[in-house]
C-alpha positions as semicolon CSV with decimal commas, in nm:
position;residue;x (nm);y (nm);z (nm)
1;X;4,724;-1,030;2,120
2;X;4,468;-0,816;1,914
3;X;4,474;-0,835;1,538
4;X;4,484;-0,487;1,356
5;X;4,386;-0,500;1,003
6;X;4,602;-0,333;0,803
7;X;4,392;0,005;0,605
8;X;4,649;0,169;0,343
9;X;4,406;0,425;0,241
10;X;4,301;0,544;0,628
11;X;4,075;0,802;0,699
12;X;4,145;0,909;0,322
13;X;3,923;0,616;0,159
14;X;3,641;0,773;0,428
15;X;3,731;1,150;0,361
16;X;3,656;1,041;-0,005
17;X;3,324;0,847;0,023
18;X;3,220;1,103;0,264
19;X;3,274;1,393;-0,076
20;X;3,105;1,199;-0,307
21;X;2,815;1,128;-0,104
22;X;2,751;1,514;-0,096
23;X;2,534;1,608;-0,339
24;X;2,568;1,882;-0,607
25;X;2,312;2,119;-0,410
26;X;2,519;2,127;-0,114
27;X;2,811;2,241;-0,272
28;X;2,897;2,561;-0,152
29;X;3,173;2,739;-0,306
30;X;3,341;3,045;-0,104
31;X;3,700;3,227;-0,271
32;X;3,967;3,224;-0,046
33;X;4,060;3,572;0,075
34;X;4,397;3,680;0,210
35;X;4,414;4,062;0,374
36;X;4,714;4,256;0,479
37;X;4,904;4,578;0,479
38;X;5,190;4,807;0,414
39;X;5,242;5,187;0,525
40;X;5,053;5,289;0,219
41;X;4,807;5,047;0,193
42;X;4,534;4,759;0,257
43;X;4,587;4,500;0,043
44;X;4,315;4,222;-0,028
45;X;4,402;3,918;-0,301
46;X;4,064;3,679;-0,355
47;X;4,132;3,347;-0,569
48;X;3,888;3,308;-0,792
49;X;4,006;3,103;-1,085
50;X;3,825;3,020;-1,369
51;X;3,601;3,342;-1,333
52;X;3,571;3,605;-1,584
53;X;3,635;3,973;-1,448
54;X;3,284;4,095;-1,574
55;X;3,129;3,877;-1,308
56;X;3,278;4,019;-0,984
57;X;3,170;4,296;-0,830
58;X;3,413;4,513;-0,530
59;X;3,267;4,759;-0,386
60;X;3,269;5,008;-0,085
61;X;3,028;5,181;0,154
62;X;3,103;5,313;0,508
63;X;3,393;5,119;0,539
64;X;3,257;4,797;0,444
65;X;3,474;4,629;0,165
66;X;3,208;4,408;-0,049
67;X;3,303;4,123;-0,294
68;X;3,062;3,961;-0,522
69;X;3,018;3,741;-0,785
70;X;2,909;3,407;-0,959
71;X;3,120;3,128;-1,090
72;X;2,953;2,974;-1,392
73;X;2,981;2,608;-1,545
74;X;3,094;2,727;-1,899
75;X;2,928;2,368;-2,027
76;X;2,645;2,204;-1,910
77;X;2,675;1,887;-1,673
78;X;2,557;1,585;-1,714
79;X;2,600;1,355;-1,405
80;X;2,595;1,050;-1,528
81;X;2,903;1,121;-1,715
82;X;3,080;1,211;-1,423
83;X;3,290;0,948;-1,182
84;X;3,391;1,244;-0,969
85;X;3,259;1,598;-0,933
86;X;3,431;1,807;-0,696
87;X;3,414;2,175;-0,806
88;X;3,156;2,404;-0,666
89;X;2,989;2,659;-0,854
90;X;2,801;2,967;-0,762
91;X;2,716;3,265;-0,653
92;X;2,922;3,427;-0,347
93;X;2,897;3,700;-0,154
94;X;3,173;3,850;0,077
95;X;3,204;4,149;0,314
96;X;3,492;4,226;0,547
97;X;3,492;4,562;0,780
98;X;3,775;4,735;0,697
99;X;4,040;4,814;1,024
100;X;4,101;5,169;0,929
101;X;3,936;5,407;0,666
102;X;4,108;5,436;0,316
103;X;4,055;5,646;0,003
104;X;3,756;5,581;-0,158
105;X;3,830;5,722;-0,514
106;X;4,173;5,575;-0,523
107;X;4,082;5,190;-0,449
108;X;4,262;4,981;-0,779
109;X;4,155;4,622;-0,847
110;X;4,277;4,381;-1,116
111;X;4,254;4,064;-1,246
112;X;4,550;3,853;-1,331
113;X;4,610;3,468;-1,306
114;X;4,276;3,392;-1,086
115;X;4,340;3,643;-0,847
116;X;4,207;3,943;-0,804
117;X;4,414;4,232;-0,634
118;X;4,251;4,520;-0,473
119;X;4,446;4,789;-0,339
120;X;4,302;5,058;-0,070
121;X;4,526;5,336;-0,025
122;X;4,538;5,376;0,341
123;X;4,336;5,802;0,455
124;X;4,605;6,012;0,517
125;X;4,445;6,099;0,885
126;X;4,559;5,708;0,949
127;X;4,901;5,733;0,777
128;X;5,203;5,704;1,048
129;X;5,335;6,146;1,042
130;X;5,707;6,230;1,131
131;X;5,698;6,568;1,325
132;X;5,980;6,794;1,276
133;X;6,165;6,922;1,566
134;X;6,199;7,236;1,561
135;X;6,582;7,373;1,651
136;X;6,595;7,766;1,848
């Protein structure tokens, strides 16, 4: 009969050596970005916490939907101080081709909570049209 040593922590304890061992140059940080839709519109949330809204950019040019921007330390680091460092700071650079064309001059983005919201109303040459029948 083999003997299996007992290991609480699993592939955890080696998930968590393998972090640490990483070192600050390699961390990359990339927001999260969730698209969808409605009728209307193209909706696209990015979570970017800890970011202040003067440093992201949004922008749009032949249907390419550009996000940019640069998460600063607000202190400065000093590693020795630190037993564990796993935030990433940066600068990041998105782009996503958009599925269908949208209104340029009506594109809305805030800021609220870490998450920035930008809504792109939907070209009405896209936009589902009910016909009228005609009665004679």
């Amino acid at each position: 009969m083999a003997i299996i040593r007992w290991k609480p922590w699993g592939g955890l304890a080696d998930d968590l050596l393998a972090r640490a061992s990483l070192g600050r140059e390699e961390c990359r940080w990339v927001p999260a970005v969730d698209i969808s839709e409605d009728e209307d519109n193209l909706y696209v949330e990015v979570e970017v916490p800890g970011m202040k809204k003067e440093d992201i950019k949004v922008s749009l040019e032949h249907n390419v939907l550009s996000l940019k921007g640069e998460k600063k330390q607000d202190k400065e680091i000093k590693e020795e101080n630190y037993h564990r460092w796993e935030r990433c700071y940066g600068s990041f650079s998105r782009a996503f081709e958009l599925p269908i064309p949208v209104e340029a001059g009506k594109i809305k983005a805030n800021y609220r909570n870490g998450v920035l919201h930008v809504q792109l109303p939907k070209a009405e040459e896209v936009k589902p049209k009910e016909i009228p029948i005609e009665v004679k």
